[in-house]
C-alpha positions as CSV (number, residue, x, y, z in Angstrom):
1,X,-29.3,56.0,31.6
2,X,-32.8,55.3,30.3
3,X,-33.5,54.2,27.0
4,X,-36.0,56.9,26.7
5,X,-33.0,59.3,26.9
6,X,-30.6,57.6,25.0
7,X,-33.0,57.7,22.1
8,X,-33.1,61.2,22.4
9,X,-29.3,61.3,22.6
10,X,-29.6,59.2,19.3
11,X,-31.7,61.7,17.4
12,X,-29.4,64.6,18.4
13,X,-26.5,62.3,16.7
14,X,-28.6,62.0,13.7
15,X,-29.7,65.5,12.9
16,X,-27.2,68.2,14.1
17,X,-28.9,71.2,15.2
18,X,-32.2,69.2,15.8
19,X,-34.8,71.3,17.9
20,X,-36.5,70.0,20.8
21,X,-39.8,69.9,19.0
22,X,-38.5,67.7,16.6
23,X,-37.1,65.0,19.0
24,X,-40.8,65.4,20.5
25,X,-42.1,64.6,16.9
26,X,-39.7,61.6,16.2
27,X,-40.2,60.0,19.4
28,X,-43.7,60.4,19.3
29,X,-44.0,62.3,23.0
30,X,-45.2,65.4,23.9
31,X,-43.0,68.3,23.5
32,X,-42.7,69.1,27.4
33,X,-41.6,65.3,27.8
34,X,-38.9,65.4,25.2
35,X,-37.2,68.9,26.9
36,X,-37.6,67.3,30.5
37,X,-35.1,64.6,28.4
38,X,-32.8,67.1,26.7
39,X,-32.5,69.3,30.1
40,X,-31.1,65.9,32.0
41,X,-28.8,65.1,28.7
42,X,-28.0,69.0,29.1
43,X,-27.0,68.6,33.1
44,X,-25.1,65.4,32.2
45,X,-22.5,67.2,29.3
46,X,-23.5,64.6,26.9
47,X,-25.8,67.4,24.6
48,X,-25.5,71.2,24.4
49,X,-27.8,73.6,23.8
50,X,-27.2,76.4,20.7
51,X,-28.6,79.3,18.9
52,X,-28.5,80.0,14.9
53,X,-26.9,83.4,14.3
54,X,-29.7,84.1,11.9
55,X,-32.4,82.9,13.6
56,X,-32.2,83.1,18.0
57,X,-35.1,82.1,18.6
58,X,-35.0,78.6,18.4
59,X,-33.0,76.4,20.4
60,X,-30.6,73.9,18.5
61,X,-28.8,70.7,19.8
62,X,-25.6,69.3,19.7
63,X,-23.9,66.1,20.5
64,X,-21.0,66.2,22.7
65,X,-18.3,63.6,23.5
66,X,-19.6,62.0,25.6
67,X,-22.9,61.6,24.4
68,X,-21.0,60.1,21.7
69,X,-19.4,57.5,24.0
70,X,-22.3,56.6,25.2
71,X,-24.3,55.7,22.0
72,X,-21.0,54.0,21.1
73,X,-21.8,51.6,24.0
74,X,-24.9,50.7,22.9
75,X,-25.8,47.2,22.2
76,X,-28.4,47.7,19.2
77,X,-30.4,50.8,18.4
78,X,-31.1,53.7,21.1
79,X,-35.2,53.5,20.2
80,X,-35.4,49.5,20.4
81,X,-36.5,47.2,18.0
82,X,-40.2,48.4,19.1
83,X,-40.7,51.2,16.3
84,X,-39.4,48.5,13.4
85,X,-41.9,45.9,14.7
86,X,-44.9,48.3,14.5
87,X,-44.0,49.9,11.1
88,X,-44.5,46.2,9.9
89,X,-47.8,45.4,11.0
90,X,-50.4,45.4,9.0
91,X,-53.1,48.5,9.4
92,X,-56.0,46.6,10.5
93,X,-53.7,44.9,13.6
94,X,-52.3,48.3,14.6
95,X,-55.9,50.0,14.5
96,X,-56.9,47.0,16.9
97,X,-53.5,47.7,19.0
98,X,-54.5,51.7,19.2
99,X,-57.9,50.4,20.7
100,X,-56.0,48.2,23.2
101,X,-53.6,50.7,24.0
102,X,-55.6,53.3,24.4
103,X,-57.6,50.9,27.1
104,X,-54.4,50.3,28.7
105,X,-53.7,53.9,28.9
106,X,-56.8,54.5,31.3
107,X,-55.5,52.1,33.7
108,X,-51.9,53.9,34.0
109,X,-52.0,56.1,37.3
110,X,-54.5,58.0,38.0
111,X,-55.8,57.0,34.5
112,X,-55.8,60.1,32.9
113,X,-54.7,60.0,29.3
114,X,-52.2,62.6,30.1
115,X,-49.3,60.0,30.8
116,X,-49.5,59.4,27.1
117,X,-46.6,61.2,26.5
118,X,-44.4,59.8,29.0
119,X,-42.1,56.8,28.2
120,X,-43.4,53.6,29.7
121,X,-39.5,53.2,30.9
122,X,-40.1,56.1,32.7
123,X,-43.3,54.9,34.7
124,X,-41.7,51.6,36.2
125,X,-42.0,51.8,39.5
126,X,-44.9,53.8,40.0
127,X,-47.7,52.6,41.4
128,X,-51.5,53.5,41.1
129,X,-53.3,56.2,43.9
């Protein structure tokens, strides 16, 4: 399973009844990416989908069991060590890495900044036009 989904399996563990705009928020990816995510953690049984009886219109998750076993098999945290690195940088080096990035970005396929929201995992293997 990619990480990118296993991190989303991880936020559904951590907030029951989490919507998929929220996951988008937390994982810091676009809101179409994270319910491409949830619909393949859907398919696979390990997440189901549920309604608030005073509120239908918004979609809720839920963990099932075996989305449960497979967080239990995780070696360390579903969203890497990545997110606890950055949040100790200083300002003035993630400004500069925002700049690079952003560089990096335009050299992705087809170099539009619309891969922005896709998980890096999620690219391997893709090559440019």
């Amino acid at each position: 399973m990619p990480a990118s989904q296993m991190w989303a399996l991880q936020e559904v563990c951590r907030t029951e009844g989490i919507g998929i705009n929220d996951i988008a928020l937390r994982m810091g990816i676009h809101q179409s990416t994270a319910s491409l995510l949830v619909e393949k953690l859907v398919s696979a049984g390990m997440v189901s989908k549920f309604r608030l009886d005073d509120d239908q219109r918004k979609v809720r998750l839920r963990l099932e069991s075996a989305g449960q076993k497979a967080l239990f098999s995780l070696p360390g945290p579903a969203e890497g060590i990545l997110p606890a690195a950055l949040s100790a940088l200083p300002e003035v080096v993630l400004r500069i890495l925002n700049i690079n990035l952003d560089a990096l970005i335009c050299e992705l396929p087809s170099g539009e900044k619309s891969f922005a929201g896709t998980p890096l995992a999620e690219m391997v293997g893709r090559s440019k036009p």
